[in-house]
C-alpha positions in Angstrom: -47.7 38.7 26.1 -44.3 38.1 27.9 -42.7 34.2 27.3 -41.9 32.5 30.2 -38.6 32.3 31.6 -37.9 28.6 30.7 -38.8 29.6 27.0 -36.6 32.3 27.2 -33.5 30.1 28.4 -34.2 27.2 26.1 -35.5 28.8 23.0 -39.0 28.2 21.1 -40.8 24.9 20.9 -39.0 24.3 17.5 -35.3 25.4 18.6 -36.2 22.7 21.5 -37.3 20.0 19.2 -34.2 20.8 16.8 -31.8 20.3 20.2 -33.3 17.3 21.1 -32.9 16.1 17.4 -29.5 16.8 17.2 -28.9 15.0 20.5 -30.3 12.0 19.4 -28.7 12.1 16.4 -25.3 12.3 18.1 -26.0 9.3 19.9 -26.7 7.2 17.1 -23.4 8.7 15.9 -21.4 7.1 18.6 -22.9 3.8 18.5 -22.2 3.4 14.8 -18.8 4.8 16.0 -18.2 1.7 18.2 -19.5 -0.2 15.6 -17.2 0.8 12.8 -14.0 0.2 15.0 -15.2 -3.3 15.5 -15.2 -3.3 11.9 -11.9 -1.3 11.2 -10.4 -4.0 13.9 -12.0 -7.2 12.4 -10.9 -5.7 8.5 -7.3 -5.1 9.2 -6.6 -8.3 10.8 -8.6 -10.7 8.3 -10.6 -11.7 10.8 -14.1 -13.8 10.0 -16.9 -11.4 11.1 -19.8 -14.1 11.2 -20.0 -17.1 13.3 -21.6 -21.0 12.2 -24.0 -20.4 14.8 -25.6 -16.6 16.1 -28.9 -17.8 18.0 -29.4 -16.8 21.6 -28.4 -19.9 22.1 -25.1 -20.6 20.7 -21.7 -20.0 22.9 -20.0 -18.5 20.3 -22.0 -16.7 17.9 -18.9 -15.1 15.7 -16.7 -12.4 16.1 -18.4 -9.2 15.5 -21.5 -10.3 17.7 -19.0 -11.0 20.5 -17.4 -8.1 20.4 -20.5 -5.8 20.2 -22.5 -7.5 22.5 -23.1 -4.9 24.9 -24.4 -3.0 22.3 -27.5 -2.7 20.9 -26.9 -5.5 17.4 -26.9 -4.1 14.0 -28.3 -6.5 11.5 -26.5 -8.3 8.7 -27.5 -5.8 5.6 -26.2 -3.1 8.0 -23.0 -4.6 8.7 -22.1 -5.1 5.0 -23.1 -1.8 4.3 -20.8 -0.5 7.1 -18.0 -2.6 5.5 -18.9 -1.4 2.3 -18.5 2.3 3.4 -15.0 1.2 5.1 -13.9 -0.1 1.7 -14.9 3.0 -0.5 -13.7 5.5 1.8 -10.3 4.0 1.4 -10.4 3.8 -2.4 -11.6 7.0 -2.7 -8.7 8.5 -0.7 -6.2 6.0 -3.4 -8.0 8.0 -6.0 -7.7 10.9 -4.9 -3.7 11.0 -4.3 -3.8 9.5 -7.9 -5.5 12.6 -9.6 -3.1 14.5 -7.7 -0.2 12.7 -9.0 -2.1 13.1 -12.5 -0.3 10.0 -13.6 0.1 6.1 -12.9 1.2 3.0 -13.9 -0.6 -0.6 -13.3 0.3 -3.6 -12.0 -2.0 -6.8 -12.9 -1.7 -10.5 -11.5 -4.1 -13.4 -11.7 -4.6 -16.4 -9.1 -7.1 -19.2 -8.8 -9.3 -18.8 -5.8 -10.7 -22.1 -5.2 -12.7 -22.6 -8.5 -12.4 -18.9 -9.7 -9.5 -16.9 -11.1 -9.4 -13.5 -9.5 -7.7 -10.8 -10.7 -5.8 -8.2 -8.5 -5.2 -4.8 -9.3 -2.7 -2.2 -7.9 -1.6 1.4 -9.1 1.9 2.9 -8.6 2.1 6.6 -8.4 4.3 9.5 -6.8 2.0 11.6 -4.7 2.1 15.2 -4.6 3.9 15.0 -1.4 7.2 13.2 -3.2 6.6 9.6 -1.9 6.4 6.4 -4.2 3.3 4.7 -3.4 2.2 1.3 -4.0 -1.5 0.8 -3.6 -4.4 -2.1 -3.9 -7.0 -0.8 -6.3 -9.5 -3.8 -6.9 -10.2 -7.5 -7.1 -12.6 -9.0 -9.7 -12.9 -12.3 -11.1 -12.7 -13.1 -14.6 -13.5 -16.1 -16.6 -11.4 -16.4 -19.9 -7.7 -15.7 -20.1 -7.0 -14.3 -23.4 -5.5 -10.7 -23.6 -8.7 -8.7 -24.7 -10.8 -10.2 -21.9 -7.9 -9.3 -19.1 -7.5 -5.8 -20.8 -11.2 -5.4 -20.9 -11.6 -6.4 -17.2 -8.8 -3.7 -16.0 -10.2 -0.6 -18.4 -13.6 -1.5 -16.7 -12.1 -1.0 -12.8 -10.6 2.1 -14.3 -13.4 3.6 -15.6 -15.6 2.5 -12.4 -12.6 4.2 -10.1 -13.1 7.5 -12.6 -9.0 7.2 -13.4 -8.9 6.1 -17.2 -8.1 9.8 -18.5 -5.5 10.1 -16.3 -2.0 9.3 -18.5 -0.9 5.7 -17.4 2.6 5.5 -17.9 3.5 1.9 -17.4 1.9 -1.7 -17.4 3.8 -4.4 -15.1 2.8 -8.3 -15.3 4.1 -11.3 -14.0 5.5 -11.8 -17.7 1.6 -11.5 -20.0 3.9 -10.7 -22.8 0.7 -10.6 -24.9 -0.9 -7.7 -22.8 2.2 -5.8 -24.0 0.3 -4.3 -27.5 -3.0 -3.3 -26.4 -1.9 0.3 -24.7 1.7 1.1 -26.7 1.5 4.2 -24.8 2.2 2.4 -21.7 5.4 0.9 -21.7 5.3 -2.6 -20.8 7.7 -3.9 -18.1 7.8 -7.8 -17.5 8.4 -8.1 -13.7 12.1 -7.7 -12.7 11.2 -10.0 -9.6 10.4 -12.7 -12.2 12.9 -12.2 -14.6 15.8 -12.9 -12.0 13.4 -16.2 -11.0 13.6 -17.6 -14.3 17.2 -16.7 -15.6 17.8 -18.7 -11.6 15.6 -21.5 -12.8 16.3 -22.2 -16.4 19.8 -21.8 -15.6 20.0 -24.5 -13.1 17.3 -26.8 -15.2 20.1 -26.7 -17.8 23.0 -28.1 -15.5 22.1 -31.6 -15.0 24.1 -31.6 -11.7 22.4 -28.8 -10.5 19.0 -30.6 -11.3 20.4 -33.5 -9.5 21.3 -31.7 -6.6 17.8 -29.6 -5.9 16.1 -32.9 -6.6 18.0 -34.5 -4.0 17.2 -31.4 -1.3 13.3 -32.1 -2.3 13.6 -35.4 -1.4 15.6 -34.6 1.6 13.2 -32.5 2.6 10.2 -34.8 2.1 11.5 -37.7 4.1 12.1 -35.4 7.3 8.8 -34.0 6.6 6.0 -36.7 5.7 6.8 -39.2 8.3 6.4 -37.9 12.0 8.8 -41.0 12.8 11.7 -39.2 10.9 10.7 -35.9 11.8 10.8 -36.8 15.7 14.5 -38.7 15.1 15.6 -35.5 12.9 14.9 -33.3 16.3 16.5 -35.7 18.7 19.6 -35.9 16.5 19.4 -31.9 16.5 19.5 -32.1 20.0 21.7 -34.9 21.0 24.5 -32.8 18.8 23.8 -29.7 20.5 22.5 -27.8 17.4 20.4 -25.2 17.1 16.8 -26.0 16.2 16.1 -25.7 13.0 14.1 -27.3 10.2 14.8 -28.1 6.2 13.0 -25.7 4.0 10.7 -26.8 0.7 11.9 -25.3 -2.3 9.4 -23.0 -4.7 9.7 -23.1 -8.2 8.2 -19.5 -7.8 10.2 -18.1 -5.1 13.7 -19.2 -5.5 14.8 -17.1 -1.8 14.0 -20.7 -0.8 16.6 -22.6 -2.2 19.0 -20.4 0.2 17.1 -20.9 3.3 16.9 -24.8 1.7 20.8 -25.6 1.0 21.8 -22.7 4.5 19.4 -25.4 6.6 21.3 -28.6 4.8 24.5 -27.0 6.2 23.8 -25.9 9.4 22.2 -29.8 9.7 24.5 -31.8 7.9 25.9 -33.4 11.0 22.5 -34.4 12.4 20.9 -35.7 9.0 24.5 -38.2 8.7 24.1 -39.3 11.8 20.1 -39.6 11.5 20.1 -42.0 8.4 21.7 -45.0 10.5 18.5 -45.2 13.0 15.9 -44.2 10.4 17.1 -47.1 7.8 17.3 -49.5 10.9 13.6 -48.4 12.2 12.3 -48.8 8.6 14.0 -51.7 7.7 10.8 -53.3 8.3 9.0 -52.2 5.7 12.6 -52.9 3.0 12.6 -48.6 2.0 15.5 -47.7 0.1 15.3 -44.1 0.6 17.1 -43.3 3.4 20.1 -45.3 2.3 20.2 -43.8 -1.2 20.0 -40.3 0.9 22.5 -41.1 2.7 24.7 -42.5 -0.4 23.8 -39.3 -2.4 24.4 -36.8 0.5 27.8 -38.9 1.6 29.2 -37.4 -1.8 31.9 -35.1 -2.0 30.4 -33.9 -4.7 27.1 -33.1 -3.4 29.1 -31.0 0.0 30.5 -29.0 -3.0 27.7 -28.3 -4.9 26.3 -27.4 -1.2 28.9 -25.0 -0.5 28.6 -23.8 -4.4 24.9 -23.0 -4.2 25.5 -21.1 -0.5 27.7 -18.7 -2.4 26.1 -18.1 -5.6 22.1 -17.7 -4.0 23.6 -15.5 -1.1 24.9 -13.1 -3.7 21.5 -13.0 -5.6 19.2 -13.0 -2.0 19.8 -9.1 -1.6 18.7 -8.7 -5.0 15.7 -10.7 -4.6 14.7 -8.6 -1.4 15.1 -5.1 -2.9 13.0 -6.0 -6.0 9.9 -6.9 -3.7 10.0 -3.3 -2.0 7.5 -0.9 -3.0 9.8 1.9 -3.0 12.2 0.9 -5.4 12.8 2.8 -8.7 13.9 1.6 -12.0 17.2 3.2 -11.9 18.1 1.9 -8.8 17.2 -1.8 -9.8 19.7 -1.6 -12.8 22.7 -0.5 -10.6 22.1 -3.3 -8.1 21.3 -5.8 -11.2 25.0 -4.6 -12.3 26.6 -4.9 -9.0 25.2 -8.6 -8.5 25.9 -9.4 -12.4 29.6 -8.3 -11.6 30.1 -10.0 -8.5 28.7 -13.2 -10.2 31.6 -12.4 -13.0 33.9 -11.9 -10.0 32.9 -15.6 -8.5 34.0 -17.3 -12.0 38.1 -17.5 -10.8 40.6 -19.8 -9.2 40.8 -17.7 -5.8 36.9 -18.7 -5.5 37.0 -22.0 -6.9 40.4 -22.9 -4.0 38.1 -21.4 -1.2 34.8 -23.9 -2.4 36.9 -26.8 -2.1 39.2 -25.7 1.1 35.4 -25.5 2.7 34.5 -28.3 1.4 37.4 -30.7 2.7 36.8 -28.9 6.0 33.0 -30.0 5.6 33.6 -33.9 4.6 36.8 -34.2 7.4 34.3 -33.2 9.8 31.8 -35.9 8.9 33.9 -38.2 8.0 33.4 -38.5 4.2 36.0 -39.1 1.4 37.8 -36.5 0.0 38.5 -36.3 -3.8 41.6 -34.3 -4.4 41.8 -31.0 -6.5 43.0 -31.2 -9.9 46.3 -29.7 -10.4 45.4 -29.5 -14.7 44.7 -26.4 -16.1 41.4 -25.0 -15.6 39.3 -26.5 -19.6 38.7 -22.8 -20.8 34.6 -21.8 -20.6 33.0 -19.2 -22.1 32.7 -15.9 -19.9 29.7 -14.7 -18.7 30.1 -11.6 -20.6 29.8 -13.3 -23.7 26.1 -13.7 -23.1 25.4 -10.5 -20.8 25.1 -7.0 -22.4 24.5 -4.4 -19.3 22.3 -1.3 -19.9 24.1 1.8 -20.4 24.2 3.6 -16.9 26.5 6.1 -17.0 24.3 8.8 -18.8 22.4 10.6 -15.9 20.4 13.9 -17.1 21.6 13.3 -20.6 19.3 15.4 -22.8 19.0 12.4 -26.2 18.0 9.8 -23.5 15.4 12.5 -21.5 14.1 13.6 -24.6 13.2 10.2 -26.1 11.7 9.5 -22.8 9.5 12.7 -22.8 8.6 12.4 -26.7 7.1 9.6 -25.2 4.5 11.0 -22.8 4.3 14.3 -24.8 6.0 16.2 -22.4 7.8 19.4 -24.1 11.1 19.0 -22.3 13.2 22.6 -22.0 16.7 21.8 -22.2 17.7 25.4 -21.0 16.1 23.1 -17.9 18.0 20.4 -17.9 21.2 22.5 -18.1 20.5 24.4 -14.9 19.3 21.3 -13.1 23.1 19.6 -13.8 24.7 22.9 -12.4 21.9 22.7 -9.4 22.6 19.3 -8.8 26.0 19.2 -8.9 26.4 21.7 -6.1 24.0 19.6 -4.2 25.6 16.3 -4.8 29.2 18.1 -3.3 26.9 18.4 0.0 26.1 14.7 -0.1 22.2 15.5 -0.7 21.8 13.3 -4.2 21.4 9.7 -3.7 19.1 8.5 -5.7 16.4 9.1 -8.4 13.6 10.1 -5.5 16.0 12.3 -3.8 16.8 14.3 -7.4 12.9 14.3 -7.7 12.6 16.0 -4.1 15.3 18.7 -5.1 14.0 19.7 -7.9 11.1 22.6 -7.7 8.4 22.3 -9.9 8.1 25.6 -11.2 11.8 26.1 -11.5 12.2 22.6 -13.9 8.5 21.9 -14.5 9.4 19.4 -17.9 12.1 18.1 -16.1 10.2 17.3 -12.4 7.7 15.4 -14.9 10.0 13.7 -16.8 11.2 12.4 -13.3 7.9 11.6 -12.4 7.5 9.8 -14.6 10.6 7.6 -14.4 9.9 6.9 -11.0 6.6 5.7 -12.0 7.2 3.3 -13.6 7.1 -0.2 -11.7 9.9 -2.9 -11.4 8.1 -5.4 -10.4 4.3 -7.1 -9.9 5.1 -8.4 -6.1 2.6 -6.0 -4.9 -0.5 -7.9 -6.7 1.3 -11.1 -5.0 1.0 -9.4 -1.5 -2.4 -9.0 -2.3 -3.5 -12.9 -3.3 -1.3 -14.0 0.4 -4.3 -12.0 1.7 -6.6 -13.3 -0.4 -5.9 -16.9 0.9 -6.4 -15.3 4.5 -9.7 -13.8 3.5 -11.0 -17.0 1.7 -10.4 -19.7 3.5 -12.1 -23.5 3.9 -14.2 -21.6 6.6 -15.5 -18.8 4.9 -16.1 -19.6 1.6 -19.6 -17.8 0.9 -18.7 -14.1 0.7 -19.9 -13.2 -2.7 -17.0 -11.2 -4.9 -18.5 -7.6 -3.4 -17.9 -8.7 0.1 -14.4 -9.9 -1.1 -13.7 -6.8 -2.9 -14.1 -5.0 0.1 -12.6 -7.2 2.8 -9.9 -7.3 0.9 -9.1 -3.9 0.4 -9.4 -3.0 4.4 -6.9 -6.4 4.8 -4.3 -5.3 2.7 -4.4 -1.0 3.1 -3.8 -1.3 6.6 -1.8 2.2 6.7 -4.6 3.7 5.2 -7.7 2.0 7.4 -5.8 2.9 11.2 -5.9 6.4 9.5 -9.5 6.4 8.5 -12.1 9.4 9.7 -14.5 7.6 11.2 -17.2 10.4 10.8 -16.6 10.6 7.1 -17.5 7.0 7.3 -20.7 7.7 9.2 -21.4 10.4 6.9 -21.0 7.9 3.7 -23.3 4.9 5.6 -26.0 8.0 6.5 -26.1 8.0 3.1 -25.4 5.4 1.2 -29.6 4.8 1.1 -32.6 6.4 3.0 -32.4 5.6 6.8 -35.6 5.2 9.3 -33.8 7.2 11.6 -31.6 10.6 11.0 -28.2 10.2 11.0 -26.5 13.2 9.6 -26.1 16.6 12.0 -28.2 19.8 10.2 -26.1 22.6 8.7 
């Protein structure tokens, strides 16, 4: 018996129902395709996904229901899952660059979150392609404070990410000086970022006149800021005197780039905040305030214009510094040489050529506004103690040096060849006549890993170790996007994986959607098929 000719063209019954199987399948394929870029979009900008109000009813029932409105509307377990599958995707590819690095180091920060502390977590590493990488591993809460529960809490995201027998080179904190012991293998590095914060702020709490002086910029700053009065007289001023817009900064405690941008917005305002305080104290003479005339008293100072012009000087020399210690690409050799270039330049700052160019700028400063002038003294300078006393600069002058490489590889167990070593000088000191050794990455680059095998991992892991913790501090200014007064009910999960597609943006535009798909086909058992046959 002969088939018939439309059998023959389309194939048996069960080749037909396969076909038609598969073509179904591919269209549930592209709806969860449009569904998971609403996702990917919504993620990577920290926008809210649910809305106050999603009956039929309601004008504006939240942004992923908007969005996807044509289409046919997942439900609420779906949508979590999808986000889910978004999150674990991404940490999987962290992961997997991280076993191919074969080596990491761990930065750790905790934050209150309204009446929780969360803890973030984030992994440095080089990947296999020669690039320093800073990534956002995990957030989870924890309740006590205490070095075992915080070291507990990390070795339990490790283990759940599979990466705790990989050799962890390095442990950075925000200071957690007691975290320092549990893991000697790791060397513990307090955050550089920090450090230059605190030698800035215990340095200036122990000059009274500096205290003074920042006090006096807080309360500056409040009286043009609280009252809408003052704030609308500190503009017109700005205008009247043709200057350019701009408004006096708060200073941070924690971020002390601010007490730049504070004193650079005192100068470039000085003329309108003089000639502001005369209408302010007459408009709140009302009310008897004593604030803007003791402002005005304090600021009228010759003293205080200095200690302006000082501060300008000394903070513009340590703002690069600042900068380069919150980039993720920074190396710890690199850090030191700019720590020595801003430490000498500081040294530099402490002469009489310095001191005569503060206080021609300052006379220029009060003759403009009309204040008193005090008049240098012509004495000799009372003899201070250098700074050089008190600083003792790391030893940087010993590049490849075989003692310091070996204690470094001793270390990590790494058997370093020093026939190795002595080729890699020769190698690199060709390369360096060609102008292609800059810095530690670059020397990493150059160097072949089966010609200096000890050495490329010695380098590997010098450049693995962290500088500073301002990664985990990127990831809590998302946090606060994520986890706002609005959308306070996203249980920790949610969070977890919100904030992973917030903060690895790079990684999320990148994303294979199918493999995403593929995950959410199977993350449990579906009604419908969602996965193609074999």
């Amino acid at each position: 018996m002969q088939e018939e000719p439309a059998s023959l063209s389309k194939g048996n019954v069960v080749e037909q129902i396969e076909a038609a199987s598969v073509t179904e399948i591919n269209k549930r394929r592209e709806y969860l395709e449009c569904i998971m870029a609403v996702t990917c979009f919504l993620g990577k900008q920290g926008i809210a996904f649910r809305g106050h109000d999603e009956t039929d009813e309601s004008h504006n029932k939240g942004n992923f229901l908007e969005y996807t409105q044509p289409l046919q509307t997942p439900r609420a377990s779906h949508l979590n899952e999808m986000i889910e599958c978004c999150s674990q995707e991404l940490t999987e590819n962290i992961i997997s660059e991280i076993k191919g690095a074969n080596m990491y180091a761990i930065m750790a920060d905790v934050a209150r979150d309204g009446k929780t502390e969360q803890l973030a977590l984030c992994v440095r590493y080089v990947s296999v392609e020669g690039a320093v990488k800073e990534r956002f591993l995990a957030l989870t809460e924890v309740s006590q404070f205490d070095a075992t529960s915080i070291t507990a809490a990390i070795e339990n995201q490790l283990v759940k990410k599979g990466i705790d027998q990989l050799k962890c080179v390095a442990q950075t904190y925000d200071g957690a000086a007691v975290m320092s012991g549990d893991h000697p293998e790791a060397i513990y590095v307090h955050c550089y970022a920090h450090e230059l914060n605190l030698v800035l702020c215990q340095t200036c709490k122990a000059v009274s006149e500096a205290t003074e002086f920042f006090n006096m910029l807080e309360s500056l700053h409040s009286f043009f800021s609280v009252s809408l009065l003052n704030h609308r007289k500190f503009i017109d001023t700005q205008k009247k005197l043709g200057l350019q817009p701009r408004e006096l900064v708060q200073l941070s405690t924690t971020r002390w780039a601010c007490q730049l941008h504070s004193v650079t917005a005192v100068i470039d305002n000085f003329p309108a905040i003089i000639d502001n305080f005369p209408a302010i104290t007459e408009c709140l003479s009302t009310i008897k305030t004593p604030t803007a005339v003791g402002l005005r008293a304090k600021l009228s100072k010759f003293s205080s214009v200095y200690l302006l012009m000082v501060f300008h000087t000394l903070l513009s020399v340590t703002a690069g510094l600042h900068r380069y210690l919150q980039k993720e690409t920074i190396d710890i050799a690199q850090a030191v040489t700019y720590k020595n270039a801003v430490t000498d330049t500081m040294k530099q700052k402490r002469s009489d050529t310095t001191a005569a160019d503060l206080y021609s700028r300052t006379k220029a400063m009060c003759e403009e506004n009309q204040i008193a002038v005090l008049e240098s003294s012509s004495g000799q300078r009372r003899k201070t103690k250098r700074m050089d006393e008190y600083v003792v600069d790391p030893t940087s002058g010993h590049f490849l040096s075989e003692p310091h490489l070996t204690t470094l590889a001793l270390h990590y167990h790494i058997g370093l060849n020093s026939e190795e070593v002595i080729v890699a000088k020769n190698f690199l000191k060709r390369k360096s006549e060609a102008g292609t050794v800059q810095d530690m990455l670059a020397v990493y680059r150059l160097l072949d890993s089966e010609m200096f095998p000890s050495l490329k991992a010695v380098m590997q892991v010098a450049l693995t170790i962290p500088v500073s913790s301002c990664t985990c501090e990127r990831s809590f200014s998302a946090l606060r996007r994520l986890h706002t007064w609005l959308r306070r009910t996203p249980g920790q999960s949610r969070l977890q994986h919100l904030a992973v597609m917030s903060i690895e943006k790079e990684l999320l535009e990148n994303i294979e959607h199918q493999r995403v798909i593929d995950r959410f086909a199977t993350i449990k058992v579906r009604r419908h098929r969602l996965t193609l046959p074999k």
